[in-house]
N, C-alpha and C positions, 0 to 999 in steps of 0.2 A: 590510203584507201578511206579511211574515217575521216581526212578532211577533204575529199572530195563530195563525201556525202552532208558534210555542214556548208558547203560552199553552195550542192544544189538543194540547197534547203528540205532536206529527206527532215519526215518525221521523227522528233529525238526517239521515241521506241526502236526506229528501224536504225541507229544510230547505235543504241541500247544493246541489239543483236547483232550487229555489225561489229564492235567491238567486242563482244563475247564469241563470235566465230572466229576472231582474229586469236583471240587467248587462247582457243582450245587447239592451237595447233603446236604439237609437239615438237624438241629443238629433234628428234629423230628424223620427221618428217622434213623441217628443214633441211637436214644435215644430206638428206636424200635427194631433197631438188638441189641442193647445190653441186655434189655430184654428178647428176646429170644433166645441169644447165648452165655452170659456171667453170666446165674444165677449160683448159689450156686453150685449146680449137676456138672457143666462142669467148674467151678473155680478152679484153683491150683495155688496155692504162691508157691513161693521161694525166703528165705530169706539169702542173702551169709553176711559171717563175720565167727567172732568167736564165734560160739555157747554159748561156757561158759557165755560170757558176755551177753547172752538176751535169752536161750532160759529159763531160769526160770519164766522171766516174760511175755513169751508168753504161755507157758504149762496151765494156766486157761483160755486162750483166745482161744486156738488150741489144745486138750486135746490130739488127735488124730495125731499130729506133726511128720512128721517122719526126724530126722537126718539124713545126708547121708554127710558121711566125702568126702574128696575135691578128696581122691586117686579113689574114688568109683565111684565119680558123672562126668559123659558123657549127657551133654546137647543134641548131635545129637541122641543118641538112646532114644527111647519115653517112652522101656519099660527099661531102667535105674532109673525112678519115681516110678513105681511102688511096690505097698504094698510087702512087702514080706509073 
C-alpha cells in the first residue's frame, strides 16, 4: 500500500498518514480478517519447483493437487488455476 503511493508520487505527508493508518491496525483485527477471508474455501497454494521431487509426498496431504507445467501456468490470468 505505501509503495504504491511513492510510486504515484502522493505527497510525503499523505505518505506520512498512510503509514501511520497502516500501524494503527491491531494483530486482533488482523487475526479477524484472516478468519474470515483466508479460510479453507477461498485458500489456494501454489507450490513451484520440480514436481518430481515432492509432489509424491504431498499427494496424501493435497489428494486433490493439480500440476500445471511452467509452459502452461500464466500467474496474471485467474482462470489459468482453474480445475479443468
Amino acid at each position: 500500500a505505501v509503495r504504491s503511493l511513492v510510486v504515484a508520487n502522493r505527497p510525503p505527508a499523505e505518505l506520512k498518514t498512510r503509514i501511520e493508518s497502516l500501524e494503527a491496525v491491531s494483530s486482533e483485527a488482523v487475526q479477524r480478517y484472516a478468519a474470515a477471508h483466508l479460510g479453507a474455501a477461498q485458500r489456494r497454494l501454489a507450490v513451484a519447483g520440480e514436481a518430481r521431487t515432492f509432489a509424491a509426498a504431498l499427494r496424501p496431504l493435497l489428494p486433490d493437487a493439480v500440476t500445471v507445467g511452467q509452459d502452461a501456468l500464466d500467474l496474471e490470468r485467474t482462470d489459468s488455476l482453474v480445475r479443468p
